[in-house]
C-alpha positions in Angstrom: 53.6 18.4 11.6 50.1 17.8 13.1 49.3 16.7 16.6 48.7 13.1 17.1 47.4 11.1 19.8 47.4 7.6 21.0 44.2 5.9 20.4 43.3 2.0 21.8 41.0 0.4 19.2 39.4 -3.6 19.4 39.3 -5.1 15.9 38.8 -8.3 15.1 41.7 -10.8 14.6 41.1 -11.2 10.9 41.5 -7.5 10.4 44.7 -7.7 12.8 46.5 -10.2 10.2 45.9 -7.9 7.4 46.8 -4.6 9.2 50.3 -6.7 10.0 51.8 -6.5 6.6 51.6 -2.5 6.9 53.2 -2.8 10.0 56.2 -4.4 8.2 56.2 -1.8 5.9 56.1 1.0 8.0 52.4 2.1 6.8 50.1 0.9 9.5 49.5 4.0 11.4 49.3 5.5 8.1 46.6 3.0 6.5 44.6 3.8 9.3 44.4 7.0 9.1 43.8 7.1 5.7 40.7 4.7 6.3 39.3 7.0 9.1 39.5 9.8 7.0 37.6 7.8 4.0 34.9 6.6 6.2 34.3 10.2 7.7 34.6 11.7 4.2 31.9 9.6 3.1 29.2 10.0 6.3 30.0 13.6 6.0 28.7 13.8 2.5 26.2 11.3 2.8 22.4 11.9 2.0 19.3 10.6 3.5 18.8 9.1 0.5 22.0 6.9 0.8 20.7 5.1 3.2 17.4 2.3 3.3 14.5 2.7 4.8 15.5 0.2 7.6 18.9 2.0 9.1 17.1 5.1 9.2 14.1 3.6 11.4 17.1 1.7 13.6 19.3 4.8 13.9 15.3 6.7 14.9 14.3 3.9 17.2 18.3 4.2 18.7 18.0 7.6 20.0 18.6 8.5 23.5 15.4 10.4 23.4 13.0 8.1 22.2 10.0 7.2 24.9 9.2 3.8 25.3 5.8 3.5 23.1 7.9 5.2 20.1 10.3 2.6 20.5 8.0 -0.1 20.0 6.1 1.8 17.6 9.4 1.7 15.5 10.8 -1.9 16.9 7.0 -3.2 15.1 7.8 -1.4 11.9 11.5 -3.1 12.3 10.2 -6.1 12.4 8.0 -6.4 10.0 10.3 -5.0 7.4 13.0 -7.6 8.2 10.4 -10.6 7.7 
């Protein structure tokens, strides 16, 4: 059996309903599991190319190392795509 750990996660009250009916079941911990993996699967064997133009230049512009005048450079080039 693997190691587990106790993790403490804020989702939104909608989600909370849904994720209820598993818990009746048995299956919560299970479902959520399932849906990490999923999620990790995918953006593990994702491609530049699966992604638009605009979340690349917001995941860029995001950065810890970004200097200011790159980050307006980008935030302009944001902008102007979204209008």
């Amino acid at each position: 059996m693997s190691q587990k750990s106790e993790i403490k996660v804020y989702l939104p009250l909608k989600l909370i309903g849904q994720l209820e009916s598993k818990k009746r079941n048995g299956m919560r911990s299970k479902f959520i599991e399932t849906a990490i993996r999923d999620k990790l699967r995918h953006i593990e064997s994702s491609t530049m190319g699966d992604y638009s133009t605009l979340a690349l230049l917001c995941h860029v512009r995001d950065r810890p190392e970004i200097r200011d005048h790159q980050f307006n450079i980008l935030q302009m080039f944001i902008e102007e795509m979204i209008e």
